[in-house]
C-alpha positions as CSV (number, residue, x, y, z in Angstrom):
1,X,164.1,385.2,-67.0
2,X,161.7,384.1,-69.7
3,X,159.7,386.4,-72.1
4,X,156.4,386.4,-73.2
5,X,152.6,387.9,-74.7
6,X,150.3,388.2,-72.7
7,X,147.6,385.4,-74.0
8,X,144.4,386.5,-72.0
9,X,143.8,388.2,-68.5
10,X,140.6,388.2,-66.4
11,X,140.4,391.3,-64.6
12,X,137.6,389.6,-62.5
13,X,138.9,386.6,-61.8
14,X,142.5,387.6,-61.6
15,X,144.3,384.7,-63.7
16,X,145.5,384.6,-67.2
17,X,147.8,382.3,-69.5
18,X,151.2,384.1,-71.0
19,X,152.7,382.7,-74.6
20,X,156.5,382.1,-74.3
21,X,158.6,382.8,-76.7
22,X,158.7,379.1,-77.8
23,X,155.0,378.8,-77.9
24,X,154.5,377.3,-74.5
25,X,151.6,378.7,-72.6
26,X,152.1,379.3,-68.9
27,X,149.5,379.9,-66.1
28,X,149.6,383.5,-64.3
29,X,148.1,384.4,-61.2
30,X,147.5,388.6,-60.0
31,X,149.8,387.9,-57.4
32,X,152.9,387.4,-58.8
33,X,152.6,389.8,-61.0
34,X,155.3,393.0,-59.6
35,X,153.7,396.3,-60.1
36,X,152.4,399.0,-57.4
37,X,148.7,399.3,-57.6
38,X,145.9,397.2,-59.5
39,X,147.5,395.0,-60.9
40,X,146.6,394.4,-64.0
41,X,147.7,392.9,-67.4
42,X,146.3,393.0,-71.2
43,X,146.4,390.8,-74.7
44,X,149.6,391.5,-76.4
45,X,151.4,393.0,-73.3
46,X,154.8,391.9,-73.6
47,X,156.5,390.7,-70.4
48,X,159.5,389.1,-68.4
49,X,159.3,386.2,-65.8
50,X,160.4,383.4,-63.6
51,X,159.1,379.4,-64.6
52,X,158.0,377.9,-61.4
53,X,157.0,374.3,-62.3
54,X,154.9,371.8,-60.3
55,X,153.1,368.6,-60.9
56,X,149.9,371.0,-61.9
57,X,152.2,372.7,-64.9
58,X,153.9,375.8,-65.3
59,X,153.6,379.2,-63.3
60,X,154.7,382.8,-63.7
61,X,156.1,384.5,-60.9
62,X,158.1,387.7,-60.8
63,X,155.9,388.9,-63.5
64,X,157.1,392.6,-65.0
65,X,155.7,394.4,-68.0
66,X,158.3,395.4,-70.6
């Protein structure tokens, strides 16, 4: 699992971008985030994750707060 910072999140749109450890930015969609209830994240959570990569870039997936 990777770790990151929460960059930005758009409650209404429900999409954001995290900031690995190394810099990298990587695309994160509500659902893969893994928490019960509105799922929600904020600038400068910190948090752990899976890389899914495709030919549009990098994903989060398994997304937990920490």
């Amino acid at each position: 699992m990777a770790n990151g910072i929460i960059k930005w999140f758009n409650v209404r749109r429900g999409y954001g971008f995290i900031i690995k450890e190394d810099g990298e930015e990587v695309f994160v969609h509500y659902s893969d985030i893994s928490m019960p209830g509105f799922k929600v994240l904020s600038p400068s959570d910190k948090v752990s994750f899976d890389i899914e990569r495709s030919d549009r870039g990098s994903r989060a997936i398994n997304v937990l707060k920490i």
